[in-house]
C-alpha positions in Angstrom: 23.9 -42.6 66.3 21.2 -43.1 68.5 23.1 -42.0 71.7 24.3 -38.9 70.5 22.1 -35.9 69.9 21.0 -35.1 66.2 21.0 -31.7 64.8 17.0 -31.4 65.7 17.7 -32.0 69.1 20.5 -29.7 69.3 18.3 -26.9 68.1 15.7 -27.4 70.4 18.3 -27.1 73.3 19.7 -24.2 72.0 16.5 -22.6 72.1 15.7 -23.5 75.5 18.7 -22.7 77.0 19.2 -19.2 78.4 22.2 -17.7 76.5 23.7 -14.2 77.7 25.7 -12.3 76.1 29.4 -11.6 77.5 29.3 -7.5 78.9 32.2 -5.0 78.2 32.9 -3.0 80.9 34.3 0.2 80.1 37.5 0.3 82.9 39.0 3.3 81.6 37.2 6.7 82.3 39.1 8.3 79.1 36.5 10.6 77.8 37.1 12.1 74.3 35.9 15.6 72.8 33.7 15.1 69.7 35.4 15.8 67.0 33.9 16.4 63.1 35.8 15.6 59.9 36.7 18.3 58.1 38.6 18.5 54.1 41.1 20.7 53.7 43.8 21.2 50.3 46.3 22.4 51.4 49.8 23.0 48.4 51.8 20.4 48.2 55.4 22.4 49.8 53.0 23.6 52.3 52.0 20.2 53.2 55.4 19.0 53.3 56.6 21.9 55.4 54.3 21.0 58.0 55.4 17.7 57.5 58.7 18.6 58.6 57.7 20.8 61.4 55.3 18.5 62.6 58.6 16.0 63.0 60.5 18.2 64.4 58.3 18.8 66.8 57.6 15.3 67.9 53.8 15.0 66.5 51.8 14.6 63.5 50.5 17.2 61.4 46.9 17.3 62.4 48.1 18.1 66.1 49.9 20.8 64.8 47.0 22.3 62.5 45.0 22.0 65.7 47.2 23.7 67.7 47.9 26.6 65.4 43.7 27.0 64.7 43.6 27.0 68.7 46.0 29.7 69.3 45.2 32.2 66.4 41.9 32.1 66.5 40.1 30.6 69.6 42.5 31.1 72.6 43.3 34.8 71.3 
């Protein structure tokens, strides 16, 4: 063992070494709103109403909800 390096020695080159940390670059320039949780209960037929709606109309229930809050009350 005495041509390869002990776990002591490894250490101490670890420490001596200058290690950098790998950068993420953001590539895409998507900006998203901030958005806050918010717990609603809603019945259960009216959940599943919306359900259906929200499949008929090719996208999910909480787009829909959005949508509908949007239109009624802040884009009157």
């Amino acid at each position: 063992m005495s041509g390869k390096n002990s776990l002591g020695n490894f250490a101490k080159k670890i420490a001596e070494d200058n290690v950098s940390s790998p950068l993420q670059e953001k590539k895409g320039k998507v900006i998203k709103p901030v958005e806050t949780k918010f717990l609603i209960s809603i019945e259960e037929e009216d959940l599943y109403q919306l359900k259906r709606i929200a499949l008929d109309q090719k996208t999910n229930v909480r787009n829909l909800i959005r949508t509908a809050i949007k239109e009624k009350y802040i884009n009157k």
